[in-house]
Every structure is written in C-alpha cells, then in structure tokens.
N, CA, C and O atoms as a GROMACS GRO file, in nm:
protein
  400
    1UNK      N    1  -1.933   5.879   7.706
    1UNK     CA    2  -1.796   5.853   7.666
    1UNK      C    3  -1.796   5.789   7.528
    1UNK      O    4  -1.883   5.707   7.496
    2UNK      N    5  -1.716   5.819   7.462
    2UNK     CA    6  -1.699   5.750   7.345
    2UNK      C    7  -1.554   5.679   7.302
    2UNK      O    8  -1.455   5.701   7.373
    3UNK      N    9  -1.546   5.603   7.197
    3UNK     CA   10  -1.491   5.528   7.196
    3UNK      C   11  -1.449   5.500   7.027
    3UNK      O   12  -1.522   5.482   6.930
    4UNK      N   13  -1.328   5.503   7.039
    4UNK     CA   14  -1.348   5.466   6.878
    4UNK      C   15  -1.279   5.314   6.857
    4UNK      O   16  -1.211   5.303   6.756
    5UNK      N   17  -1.292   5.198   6.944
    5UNK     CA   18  -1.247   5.072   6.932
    5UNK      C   19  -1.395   4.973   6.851
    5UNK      O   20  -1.513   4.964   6.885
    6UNK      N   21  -1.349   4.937   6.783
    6UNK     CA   22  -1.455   4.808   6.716
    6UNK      C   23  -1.465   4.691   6.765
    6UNK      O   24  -1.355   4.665   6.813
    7UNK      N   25  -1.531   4.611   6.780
    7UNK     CA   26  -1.587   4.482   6.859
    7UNK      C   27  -1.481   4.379   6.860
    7UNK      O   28  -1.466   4.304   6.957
    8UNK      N   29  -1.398   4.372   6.739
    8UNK     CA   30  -1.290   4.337   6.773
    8UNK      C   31  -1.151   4.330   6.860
    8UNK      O   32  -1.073   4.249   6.908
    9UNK      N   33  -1.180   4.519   6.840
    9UNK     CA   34  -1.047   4.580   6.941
    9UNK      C   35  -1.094   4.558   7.049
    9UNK      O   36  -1.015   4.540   7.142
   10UNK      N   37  -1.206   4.553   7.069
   10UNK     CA   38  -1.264   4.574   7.240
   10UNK      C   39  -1.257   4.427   7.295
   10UNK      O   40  -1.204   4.398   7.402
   11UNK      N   41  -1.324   4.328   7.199
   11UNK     CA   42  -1.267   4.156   7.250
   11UNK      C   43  -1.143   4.179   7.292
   11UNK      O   44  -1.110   4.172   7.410
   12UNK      N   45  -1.063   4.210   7.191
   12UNK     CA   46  -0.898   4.206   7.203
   12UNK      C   47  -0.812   4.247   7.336
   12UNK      O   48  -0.715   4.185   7.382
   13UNK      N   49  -0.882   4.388   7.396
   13UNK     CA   50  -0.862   4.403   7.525
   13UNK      C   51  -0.925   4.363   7.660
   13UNK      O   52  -0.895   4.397   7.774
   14UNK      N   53  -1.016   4.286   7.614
   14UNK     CA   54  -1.103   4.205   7.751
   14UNK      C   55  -1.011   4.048   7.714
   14UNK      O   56  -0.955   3.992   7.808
   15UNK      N   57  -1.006   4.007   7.622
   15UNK     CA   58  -0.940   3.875   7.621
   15UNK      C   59  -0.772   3.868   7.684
   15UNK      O   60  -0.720   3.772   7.739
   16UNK      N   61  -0.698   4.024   7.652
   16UNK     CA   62  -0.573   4.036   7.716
   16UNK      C   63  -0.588   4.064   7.896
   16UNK      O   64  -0.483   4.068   7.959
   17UNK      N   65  -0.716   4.083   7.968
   17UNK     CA   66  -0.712   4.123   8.081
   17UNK      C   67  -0.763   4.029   8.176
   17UNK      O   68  -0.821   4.044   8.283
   18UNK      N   69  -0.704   3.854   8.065
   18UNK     CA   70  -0.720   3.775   8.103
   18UNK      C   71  -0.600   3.699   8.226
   18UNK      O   72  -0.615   3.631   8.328
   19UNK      N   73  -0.462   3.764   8.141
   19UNK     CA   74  -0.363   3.742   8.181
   19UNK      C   75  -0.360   3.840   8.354
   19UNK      O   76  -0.317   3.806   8.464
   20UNK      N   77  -0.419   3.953   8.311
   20UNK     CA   78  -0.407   4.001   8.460
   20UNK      C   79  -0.568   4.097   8.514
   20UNK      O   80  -0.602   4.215   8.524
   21UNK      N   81  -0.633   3.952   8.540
   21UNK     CA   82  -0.729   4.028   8.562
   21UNK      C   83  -0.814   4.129   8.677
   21UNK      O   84  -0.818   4.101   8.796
   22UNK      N   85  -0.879   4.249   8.619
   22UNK     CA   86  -0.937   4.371   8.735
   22UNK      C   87  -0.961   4.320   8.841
   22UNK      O   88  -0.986   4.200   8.851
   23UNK      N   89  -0.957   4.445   8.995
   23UNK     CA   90  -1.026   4.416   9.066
   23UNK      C   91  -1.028   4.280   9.155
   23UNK      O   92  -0.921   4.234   9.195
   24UNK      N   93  -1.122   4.230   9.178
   24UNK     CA   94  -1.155   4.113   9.247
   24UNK      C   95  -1.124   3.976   9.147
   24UNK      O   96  -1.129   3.861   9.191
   25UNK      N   97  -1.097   4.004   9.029
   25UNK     CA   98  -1.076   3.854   8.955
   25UNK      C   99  -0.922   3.806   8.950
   25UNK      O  100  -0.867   3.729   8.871
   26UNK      N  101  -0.868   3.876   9.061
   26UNK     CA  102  -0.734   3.810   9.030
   26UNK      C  103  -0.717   3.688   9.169
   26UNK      O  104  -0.605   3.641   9.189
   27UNK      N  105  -0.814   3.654   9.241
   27UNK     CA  106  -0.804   3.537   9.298
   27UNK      C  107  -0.839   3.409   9.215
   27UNK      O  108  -0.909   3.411   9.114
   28UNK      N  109  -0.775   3.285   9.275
   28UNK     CA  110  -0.811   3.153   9.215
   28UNK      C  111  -0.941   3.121   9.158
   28UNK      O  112  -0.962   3.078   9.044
   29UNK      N  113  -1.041   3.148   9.264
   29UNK     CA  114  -1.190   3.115   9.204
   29UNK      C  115  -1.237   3.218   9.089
   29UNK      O  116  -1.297   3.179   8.989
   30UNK      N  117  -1.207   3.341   9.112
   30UNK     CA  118  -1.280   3.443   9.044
   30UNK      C  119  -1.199   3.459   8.929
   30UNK      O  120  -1.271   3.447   8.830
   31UNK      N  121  -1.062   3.485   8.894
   31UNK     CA  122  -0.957   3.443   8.790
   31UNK      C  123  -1.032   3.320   8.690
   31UNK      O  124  -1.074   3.345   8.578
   32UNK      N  125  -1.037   3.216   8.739
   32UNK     CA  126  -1.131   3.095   8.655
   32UNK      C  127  -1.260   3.131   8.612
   32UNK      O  128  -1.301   3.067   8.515
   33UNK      N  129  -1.333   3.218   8.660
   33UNK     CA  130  -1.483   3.240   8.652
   33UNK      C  131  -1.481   3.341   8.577
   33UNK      O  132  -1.561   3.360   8.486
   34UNK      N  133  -1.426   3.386   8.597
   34UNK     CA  134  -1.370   3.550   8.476
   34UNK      C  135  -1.324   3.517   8.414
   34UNK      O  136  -1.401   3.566   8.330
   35UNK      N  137  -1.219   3.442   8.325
   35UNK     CA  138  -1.131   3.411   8.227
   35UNK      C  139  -1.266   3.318   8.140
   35UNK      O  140  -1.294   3.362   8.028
   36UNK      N  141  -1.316   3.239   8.173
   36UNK     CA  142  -1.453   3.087   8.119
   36UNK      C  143  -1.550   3.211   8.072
   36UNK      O  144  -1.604   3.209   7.961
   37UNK      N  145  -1.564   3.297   8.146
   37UNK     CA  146  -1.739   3.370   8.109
   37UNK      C  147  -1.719   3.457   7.991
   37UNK      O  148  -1.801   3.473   7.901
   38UNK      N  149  -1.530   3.545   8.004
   38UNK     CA  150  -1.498   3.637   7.890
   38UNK      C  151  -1.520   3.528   7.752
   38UNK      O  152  -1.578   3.552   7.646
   39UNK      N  153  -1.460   3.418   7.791
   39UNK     CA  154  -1.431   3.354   7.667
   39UNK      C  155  -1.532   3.287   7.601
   39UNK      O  156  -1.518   3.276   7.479
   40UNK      N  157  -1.692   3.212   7.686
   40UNK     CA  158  -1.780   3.212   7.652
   40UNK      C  159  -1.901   3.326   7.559
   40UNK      O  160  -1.966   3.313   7.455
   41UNK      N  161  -1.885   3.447   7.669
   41UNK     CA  162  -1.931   3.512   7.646
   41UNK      C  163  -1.892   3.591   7.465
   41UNK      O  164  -1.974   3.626   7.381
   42UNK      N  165  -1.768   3.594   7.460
   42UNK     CA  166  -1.707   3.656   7.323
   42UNK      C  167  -1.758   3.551   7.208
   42UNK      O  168  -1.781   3.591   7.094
   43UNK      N  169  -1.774   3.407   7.247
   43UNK     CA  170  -1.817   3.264   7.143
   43UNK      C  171  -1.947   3.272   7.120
   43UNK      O  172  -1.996   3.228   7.016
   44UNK      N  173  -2.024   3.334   7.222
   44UNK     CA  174  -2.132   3.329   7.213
   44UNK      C  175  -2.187   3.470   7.135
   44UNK      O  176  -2.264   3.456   7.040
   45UNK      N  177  -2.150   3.596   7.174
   45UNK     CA  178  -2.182   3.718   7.051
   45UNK      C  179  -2.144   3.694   6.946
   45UNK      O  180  -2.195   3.747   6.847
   46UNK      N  181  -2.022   3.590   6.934
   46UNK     CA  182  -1.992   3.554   6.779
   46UNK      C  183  -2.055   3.522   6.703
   46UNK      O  184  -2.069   3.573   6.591
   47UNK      N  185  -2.117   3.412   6.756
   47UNK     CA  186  -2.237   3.293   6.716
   47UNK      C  187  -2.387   3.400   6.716
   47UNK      O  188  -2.478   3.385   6.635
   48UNK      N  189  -2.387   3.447   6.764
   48UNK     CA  190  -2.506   3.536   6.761
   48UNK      C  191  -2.479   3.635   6.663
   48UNK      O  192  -2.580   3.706   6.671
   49UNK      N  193  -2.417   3.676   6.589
   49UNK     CA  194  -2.402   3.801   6.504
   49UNK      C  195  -2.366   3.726   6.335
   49UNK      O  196  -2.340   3.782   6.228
   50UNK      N  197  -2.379   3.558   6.372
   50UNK     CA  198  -2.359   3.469   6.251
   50UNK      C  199  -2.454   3.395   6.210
   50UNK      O  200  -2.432   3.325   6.111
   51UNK      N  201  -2.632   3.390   6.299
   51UNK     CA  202  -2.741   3.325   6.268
   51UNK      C  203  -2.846   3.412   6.227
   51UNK      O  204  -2.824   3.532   6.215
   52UNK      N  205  -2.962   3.358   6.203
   52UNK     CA  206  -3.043   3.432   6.172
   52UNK      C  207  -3.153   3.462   6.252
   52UNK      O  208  -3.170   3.388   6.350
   53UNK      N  209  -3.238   3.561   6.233
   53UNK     CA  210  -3.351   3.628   6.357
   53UNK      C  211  -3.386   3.522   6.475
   53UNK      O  212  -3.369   3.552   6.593
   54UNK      N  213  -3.432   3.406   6.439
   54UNK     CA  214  -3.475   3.344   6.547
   54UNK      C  215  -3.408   3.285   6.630
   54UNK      O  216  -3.451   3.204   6.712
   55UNK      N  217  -3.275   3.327   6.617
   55UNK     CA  218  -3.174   3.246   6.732
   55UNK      C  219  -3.128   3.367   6.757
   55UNK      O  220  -3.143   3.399   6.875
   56UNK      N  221  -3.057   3.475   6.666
   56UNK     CA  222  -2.941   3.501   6.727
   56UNK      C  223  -3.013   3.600   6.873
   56UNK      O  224  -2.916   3.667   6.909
   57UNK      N  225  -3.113   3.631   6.950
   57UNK     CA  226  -3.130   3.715   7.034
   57UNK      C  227  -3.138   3.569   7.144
   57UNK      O  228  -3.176   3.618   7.251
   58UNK      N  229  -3.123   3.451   7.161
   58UNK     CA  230  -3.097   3.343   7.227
   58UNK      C  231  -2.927   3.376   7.304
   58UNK      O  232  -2.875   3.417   7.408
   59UNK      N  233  -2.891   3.321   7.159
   59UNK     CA  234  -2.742   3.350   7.200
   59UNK      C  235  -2.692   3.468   7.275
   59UNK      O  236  -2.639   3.466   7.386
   60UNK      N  237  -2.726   3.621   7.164
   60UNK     CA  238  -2.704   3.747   7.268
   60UNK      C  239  -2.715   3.723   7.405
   60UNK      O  240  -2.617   3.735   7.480
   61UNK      N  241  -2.857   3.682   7.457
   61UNK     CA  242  -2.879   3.674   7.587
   61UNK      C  243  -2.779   3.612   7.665
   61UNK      O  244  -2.727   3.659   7.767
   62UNK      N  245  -2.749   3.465   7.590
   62UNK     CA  246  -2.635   3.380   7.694
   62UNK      C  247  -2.513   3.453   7.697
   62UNK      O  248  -2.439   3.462   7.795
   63UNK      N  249  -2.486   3.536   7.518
   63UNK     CA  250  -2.367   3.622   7.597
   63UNK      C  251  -2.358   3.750   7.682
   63UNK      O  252  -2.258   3.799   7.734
   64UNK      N  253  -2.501   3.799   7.686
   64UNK     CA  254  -2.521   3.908   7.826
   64UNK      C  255  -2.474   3.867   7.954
   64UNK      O  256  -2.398   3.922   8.034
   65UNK      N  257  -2.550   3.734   7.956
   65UNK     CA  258  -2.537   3.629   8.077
   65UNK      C  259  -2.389   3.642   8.168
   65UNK      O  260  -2.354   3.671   8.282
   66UNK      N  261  -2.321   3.594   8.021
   66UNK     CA  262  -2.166   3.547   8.048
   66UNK      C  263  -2.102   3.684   8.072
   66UNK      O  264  -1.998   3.676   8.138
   67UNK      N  265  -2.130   3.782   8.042
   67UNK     CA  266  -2.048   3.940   8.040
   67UNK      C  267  -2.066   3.978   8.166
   67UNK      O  268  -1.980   4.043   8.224
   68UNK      N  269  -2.214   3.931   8.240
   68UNK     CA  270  -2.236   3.966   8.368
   68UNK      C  271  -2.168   3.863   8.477
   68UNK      O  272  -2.141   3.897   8.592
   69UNK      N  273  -2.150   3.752   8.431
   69UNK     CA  274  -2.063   3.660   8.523
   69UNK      C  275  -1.896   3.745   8.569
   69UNK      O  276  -1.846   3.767   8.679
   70UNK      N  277  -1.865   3.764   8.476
   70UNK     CA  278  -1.687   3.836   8.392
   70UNK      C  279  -1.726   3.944   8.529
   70UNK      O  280  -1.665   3.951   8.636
   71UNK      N  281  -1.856   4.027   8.483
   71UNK     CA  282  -1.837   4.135   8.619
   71UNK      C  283  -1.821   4.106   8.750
   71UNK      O  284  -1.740   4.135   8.838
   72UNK      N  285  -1.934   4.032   8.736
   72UNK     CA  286  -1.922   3.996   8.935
   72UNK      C  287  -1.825   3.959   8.976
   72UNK      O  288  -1.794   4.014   9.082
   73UNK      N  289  -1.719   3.848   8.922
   73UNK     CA  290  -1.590   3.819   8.949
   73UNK      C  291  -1.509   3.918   8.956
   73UNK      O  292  -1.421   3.915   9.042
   74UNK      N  293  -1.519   4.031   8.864
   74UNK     CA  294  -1.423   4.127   8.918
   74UNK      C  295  -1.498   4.206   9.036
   74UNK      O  296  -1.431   4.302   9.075
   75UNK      N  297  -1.606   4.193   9.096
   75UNK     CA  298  -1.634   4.333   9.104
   75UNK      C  299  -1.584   4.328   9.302
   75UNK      O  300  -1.597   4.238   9.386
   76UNK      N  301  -1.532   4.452   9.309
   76UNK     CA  302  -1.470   4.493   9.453
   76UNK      C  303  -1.600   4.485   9.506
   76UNK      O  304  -1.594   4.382   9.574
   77UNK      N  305  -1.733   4.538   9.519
   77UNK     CA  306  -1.846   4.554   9.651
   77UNK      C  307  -1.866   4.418   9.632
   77UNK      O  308  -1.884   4.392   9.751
   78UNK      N  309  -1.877   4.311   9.577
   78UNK     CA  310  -1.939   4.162   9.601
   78UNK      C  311  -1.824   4.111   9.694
   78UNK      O  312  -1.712   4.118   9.645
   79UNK      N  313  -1.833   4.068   9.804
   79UNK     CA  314  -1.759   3.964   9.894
   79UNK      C  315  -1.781   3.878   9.879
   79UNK      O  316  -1.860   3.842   9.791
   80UNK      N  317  -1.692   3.762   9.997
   80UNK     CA  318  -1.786   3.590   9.996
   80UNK      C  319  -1.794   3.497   9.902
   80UNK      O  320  -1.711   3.453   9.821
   81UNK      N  321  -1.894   3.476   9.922
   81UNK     CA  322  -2.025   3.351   9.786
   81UNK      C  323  -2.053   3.517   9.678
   81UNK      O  324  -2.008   3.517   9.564
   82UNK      N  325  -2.125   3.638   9.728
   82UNK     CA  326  -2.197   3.678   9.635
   82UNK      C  327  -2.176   3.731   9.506
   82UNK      O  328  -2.256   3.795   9.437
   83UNK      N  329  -2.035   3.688   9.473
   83UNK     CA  330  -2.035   3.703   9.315
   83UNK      C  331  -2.097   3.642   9.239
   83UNK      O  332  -2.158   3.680   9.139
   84UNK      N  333  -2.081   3.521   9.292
   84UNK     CA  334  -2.122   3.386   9.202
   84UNK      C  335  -2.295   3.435   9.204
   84UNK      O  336  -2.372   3.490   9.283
   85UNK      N  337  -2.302   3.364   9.032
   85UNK     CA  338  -2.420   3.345   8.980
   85UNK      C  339  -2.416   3.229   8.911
   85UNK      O  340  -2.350   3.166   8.827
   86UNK      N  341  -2.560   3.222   9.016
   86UNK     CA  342  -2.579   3.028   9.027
   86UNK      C  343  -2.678   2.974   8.891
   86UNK      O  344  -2.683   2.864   8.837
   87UNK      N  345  -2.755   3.105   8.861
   87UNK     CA  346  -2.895   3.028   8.738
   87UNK      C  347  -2.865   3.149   8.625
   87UNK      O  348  -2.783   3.237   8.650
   88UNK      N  349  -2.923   3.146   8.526
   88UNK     CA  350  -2.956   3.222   8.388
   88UNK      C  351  -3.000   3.350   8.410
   88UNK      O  352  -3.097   3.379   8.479
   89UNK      N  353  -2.909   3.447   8.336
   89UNK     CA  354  -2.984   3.611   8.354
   89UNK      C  355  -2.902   3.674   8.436
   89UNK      O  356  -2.816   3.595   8.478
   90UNK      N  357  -2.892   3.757   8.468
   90UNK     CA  358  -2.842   3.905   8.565
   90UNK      C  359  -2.916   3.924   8.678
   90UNK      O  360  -3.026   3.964   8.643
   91UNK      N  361  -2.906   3.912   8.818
   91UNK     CA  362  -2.989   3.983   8.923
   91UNK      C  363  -2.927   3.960   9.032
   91UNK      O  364  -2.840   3.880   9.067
   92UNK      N  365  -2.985   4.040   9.078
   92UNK     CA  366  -2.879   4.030   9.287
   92UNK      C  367  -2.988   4.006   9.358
   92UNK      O  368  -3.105   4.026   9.328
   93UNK      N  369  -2.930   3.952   9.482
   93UNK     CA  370  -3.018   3.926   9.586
   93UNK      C  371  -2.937   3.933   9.689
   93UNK      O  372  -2.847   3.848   9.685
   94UNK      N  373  -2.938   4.021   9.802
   94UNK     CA  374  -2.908   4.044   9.891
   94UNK      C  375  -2.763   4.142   9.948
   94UNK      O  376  -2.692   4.155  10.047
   95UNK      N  377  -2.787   4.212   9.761
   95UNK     CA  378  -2.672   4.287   9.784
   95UNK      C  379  -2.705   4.400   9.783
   95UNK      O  380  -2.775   4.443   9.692
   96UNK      N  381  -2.648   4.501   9.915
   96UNK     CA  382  -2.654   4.590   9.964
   96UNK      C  383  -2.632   4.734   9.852
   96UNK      O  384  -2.688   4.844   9.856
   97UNK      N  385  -2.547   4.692   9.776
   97UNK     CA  386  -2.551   4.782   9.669
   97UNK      C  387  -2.536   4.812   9.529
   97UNK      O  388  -2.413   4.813   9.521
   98UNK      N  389  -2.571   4.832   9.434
   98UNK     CA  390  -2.538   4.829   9.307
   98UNK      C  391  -2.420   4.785   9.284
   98UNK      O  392  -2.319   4.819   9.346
   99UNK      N  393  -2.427   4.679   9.159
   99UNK     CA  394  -2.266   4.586   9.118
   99UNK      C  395  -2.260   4.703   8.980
   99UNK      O  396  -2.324   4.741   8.882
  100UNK      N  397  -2.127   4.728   9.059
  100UNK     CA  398  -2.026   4.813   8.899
  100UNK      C  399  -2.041   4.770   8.773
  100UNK      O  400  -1.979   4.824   8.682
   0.00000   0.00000   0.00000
C-alpha cells in the first residue's frame, strides 16, 4: 500500500485519533495508555531525527517501544491485563495470537 502522507501528516492523524480512539482504546485505562504512548512516542522520533548517530537509534527504539504500547491498547484480540506492557521492547507472552 502506499501512501502519499509525510511524517507530519501521519503524526497529525494519529495525534487526532486521540480524541476518538480505535478499537479497544476507547476505554478509561486503554484511552490513557494510548493517548501517553502516541504522544511519547511522536517526542521521542522527534528527538531522534534531531541528534546525532550515537543516540538517535536509542531514542528510535523508545519510540518503537511507545508505538507498540498505542497498539496493544487498541488492539481487539488482547483482553484483560494482556495489553499492557509492563518492561522495554515489543513481545507477547501468552497470547494466543498475533497482535494487529
């Protein structure tokens, strides 16, 4: 698929889908956890695309981190606790099936 939005336009529509957010993030907990990770996550590619070699793939990472938080909160197959991600990085444990 392609796309002709720039990193800007594309912030621009993840930061508006704050007000009503996908899926599973429109409850209390996941609404908060989704709205903190978009907004981290966007501060943090910022900051990473404004240092030089030896940091900015630090930062990237924390904003991978945070982009993958944003998902799990929305995502419909996670129930329960198992959205939440408790430590650093991307990974599942004990979920039955691939997160969207």
């Amino acid at each position: 698929m392609h796309s002709d939005l720039d990193a800007d336009e594309a912030w621009e529509r993840l930061r508006a889908s704050r007000s009503n957010p996908p899926a599973r993030a429109n409850t209390e907990s996941r609404r908060k956890a989704y709205s903190a990770a978009l907004e981290q996550g966007q501060q943090l590619f910022r900051a990473a695309a404004g240092v030089g070699p030896a940091t900015s793939p630090v930062l990237a990472f924390c904003g991978l981190s945070q982009a993958g938080r944003a998902i799990t909160a929305a995502a419909w197959s996670l129930k329960n606790e198992d959205w939440r991600l408790d430590t650093h990085g991307i990974k599942t444990h004990g979920v039955p099936s691939p997160v969207p």
